[in-house]
C-alpha positions as CSV (number, residue, x, y, z in Angstrom):
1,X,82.9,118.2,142.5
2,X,84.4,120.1,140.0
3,X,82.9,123.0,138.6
4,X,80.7,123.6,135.8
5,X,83.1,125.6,133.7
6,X,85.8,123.8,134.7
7,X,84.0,120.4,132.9
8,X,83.3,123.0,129.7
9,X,86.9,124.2,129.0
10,X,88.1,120.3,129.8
11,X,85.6,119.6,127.2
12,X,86.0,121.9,124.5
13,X,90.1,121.7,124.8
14,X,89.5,117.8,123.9
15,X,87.1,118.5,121.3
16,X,89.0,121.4,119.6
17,X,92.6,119.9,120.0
18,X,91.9,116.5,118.8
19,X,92.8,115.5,115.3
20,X,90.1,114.6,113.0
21,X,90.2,111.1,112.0
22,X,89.4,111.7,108.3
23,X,92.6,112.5,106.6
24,X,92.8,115.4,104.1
25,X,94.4,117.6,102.2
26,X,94.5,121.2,102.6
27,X,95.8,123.2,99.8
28,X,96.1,127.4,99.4
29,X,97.1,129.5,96.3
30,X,97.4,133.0,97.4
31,X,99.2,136.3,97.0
32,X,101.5,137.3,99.1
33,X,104.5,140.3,98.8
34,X,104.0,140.3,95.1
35,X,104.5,136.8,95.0
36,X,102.1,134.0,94.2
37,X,102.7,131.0,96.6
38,X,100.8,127.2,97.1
39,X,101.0,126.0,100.3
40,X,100.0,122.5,101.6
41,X,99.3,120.8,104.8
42,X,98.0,117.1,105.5
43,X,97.7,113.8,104.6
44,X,95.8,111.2,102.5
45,X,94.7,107.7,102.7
46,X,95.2,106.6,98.9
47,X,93.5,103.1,100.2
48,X,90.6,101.2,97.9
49,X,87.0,101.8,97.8
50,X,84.4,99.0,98.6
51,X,81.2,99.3,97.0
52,X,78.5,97.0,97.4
53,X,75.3,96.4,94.6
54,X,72.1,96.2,94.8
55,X,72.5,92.2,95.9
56,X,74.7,93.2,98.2
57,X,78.0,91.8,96.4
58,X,81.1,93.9,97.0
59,X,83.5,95.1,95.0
60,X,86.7,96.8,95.7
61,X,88.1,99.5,94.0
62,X,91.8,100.6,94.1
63,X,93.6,102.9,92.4
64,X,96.3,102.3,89.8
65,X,99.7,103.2,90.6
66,X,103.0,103.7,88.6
67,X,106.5,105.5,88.9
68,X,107.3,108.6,87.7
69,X,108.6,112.1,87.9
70,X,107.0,115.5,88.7
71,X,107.8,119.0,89.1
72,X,105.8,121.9,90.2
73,X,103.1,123.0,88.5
74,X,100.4,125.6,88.3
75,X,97.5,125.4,85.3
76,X,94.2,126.1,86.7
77,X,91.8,125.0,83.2
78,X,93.3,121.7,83.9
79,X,92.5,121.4,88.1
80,X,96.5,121.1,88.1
81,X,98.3,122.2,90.9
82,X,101.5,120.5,92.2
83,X,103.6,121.5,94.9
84,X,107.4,120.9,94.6
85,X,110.5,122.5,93.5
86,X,111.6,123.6,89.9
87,X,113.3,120.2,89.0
88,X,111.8,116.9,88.8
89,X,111.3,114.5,91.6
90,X,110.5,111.1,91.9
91,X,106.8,110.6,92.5
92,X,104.2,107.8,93.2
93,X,101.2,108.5,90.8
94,X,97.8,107.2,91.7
95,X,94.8,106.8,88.7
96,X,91.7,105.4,88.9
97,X,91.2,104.1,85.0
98,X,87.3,103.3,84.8
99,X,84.5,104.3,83.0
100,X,82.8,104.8,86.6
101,X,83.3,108.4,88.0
102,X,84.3,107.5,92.0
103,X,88.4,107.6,91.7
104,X,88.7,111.6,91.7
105,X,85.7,113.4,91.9
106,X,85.8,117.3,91.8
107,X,85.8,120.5,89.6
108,X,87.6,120.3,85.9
109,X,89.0,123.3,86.2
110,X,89.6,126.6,88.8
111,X,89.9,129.0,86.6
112,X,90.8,129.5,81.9
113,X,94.8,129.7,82.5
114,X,95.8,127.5,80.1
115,X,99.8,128.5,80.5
116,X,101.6,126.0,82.9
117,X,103.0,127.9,85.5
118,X,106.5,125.7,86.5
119,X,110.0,126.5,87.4
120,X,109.2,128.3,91.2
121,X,111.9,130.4,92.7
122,X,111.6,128.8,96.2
123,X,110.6,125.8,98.1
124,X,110.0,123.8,100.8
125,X,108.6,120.7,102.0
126,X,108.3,117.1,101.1
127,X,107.4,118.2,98.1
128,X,105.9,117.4,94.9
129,X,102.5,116.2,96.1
130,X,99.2,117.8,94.4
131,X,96.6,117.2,91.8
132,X,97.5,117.1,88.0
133,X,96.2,115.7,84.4
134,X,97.5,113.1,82.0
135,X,95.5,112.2,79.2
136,X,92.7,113.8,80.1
137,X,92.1,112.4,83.9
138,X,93.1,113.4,87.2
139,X,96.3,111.8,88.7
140,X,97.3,111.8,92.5
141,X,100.9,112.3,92.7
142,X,102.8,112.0,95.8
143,X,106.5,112.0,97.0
144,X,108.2,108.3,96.2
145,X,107.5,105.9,98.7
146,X,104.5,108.0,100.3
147,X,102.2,106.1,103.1
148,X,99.2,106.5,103.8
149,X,98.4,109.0,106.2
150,X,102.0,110.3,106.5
151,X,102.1,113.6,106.9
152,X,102.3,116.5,103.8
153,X,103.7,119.8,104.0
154,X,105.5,122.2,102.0
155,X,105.2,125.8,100.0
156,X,106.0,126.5,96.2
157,X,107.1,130.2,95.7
158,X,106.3,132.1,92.4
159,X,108.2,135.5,92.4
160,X,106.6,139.0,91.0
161,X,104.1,137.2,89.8
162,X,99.7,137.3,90.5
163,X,96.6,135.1,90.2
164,X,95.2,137.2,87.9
165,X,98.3,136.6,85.4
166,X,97.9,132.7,86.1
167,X,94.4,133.2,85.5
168,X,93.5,131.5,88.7
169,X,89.7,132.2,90.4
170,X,89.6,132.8,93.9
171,X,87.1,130.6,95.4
172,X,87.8,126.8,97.5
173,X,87.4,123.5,95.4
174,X,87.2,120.1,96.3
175,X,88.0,116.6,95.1
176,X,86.8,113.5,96.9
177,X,89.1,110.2,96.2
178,X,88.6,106.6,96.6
179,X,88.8,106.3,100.5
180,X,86.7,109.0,101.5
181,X,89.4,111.8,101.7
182,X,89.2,115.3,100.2
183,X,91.7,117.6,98.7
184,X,90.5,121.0,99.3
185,X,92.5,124.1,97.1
186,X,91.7,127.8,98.1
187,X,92.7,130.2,95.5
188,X,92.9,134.1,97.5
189,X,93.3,135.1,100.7
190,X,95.0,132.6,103.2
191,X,93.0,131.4,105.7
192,X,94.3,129.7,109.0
193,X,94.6,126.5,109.6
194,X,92.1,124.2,111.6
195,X,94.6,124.6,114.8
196,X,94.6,128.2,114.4
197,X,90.9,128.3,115.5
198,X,91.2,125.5,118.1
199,X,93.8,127.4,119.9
200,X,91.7,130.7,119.6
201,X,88.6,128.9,120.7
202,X,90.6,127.2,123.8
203,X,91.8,131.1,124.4
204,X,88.6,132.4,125.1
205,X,87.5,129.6,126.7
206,X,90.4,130.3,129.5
207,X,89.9,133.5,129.3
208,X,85.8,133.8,130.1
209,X,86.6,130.7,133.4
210,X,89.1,133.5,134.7
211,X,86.7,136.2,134.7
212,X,84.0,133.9,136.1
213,X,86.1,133.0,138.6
214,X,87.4,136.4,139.1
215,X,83.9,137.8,139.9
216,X,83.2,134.7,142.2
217,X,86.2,135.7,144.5
């Protein structure tokens, strides 16, 4: 029979390690050496949206999608922030174009900089993916020929340069889109990523079953 402890740290390495079946989108503006830089990690499931009424008749809702081109971008009273290079890319925008609020829901804004931020110094990533504006509501963009779920990464760099210039207040905001997934932007301090913890959590795990076992001995 296997011990106790043994059956906890099985147990908490297969809670801890095992991706979350929600997809999302984990965005962070921060400072860093002077610089200002957005980093992204994820992925999103830019599928439809079934809602049913009050008779119980369902309707689907899907988001709108065209071509176009995007760069990076930084403008906080607009909820913009892309993350790509200083040039435009081909991207794959998604809109939802109803008079019923459920295609992006979230904050207007994250802070009063009204002065695009564009042009980074430095990059990397399959960049440009991030939330931005046109006309007045929220867009999705992605890179060109983005699937669902496939993964997101990448950093946009902003030399000598501060949130308090880009106007940008610290805090975490999050959108909600069609599907169910969030996009989640933390302007401040950098905080570690979701495997960060599980592999901290596993740590001490080990480490209290060797001094248990230690003490046993």
């Amino acid at each position: 029979m296997k011990q106790p402890f043994q059956l906890i740290l099985a147990t908490t390495l297969m809670v801890c390690l095992t991706p979350s079946l929600q997809a999302a989108l984990s965005m962070s503006l921060y400072e860093s050496d002077g610089n200002v830089i957005l980093a992204g990690t994820g992925s999103l499931d830019l599928g439809p949206k079934v809602v049913t009424d009050d008779e119980g008749e369902e309707t689907e809702h899907n988001y709108t999608k065209f071509d176009g081109t995007s760069s990076a971008s930084i403008k906080p009273s607009d909820a913009n922030f892309v993350l790509g290079s200083s040039s435009a890319q081909a991207v794959d925008i998604y809109y939802f174009n109803t008079a019923d609020d459920i295609g992006i829901i979230g904050p207007s804004s994250y802070g009063a900089g009204s002065t695009p931020f564009t042009s980074p110094d430095s990059h990397t990533g399959n960049a440009p993916f991030g939330l931005s504006k046109l006309l007045g509501s929220p867009r999705i963009s992605v890179p060109d020929g983005y699937v669902s779920g496939a993964a997101l990464s990448g950093t946009s760099t902003w030399n000598s340069t501060t949130l308090a210039a880009m106007e940008a207040t610290e805090g975490t905001y999050q959108w909600t889109i069609l599907s169910g997934d969030t996009i989640t932007l933390t302007v401040g301090n950098a905080v570690p990523e979701p495997s960060t913890y599980a592999f901290s959590l596993a740590f001490l795990a080990g480490a209290a079953l060797l001094r248990i076992n230690r003490k046993k001995k």
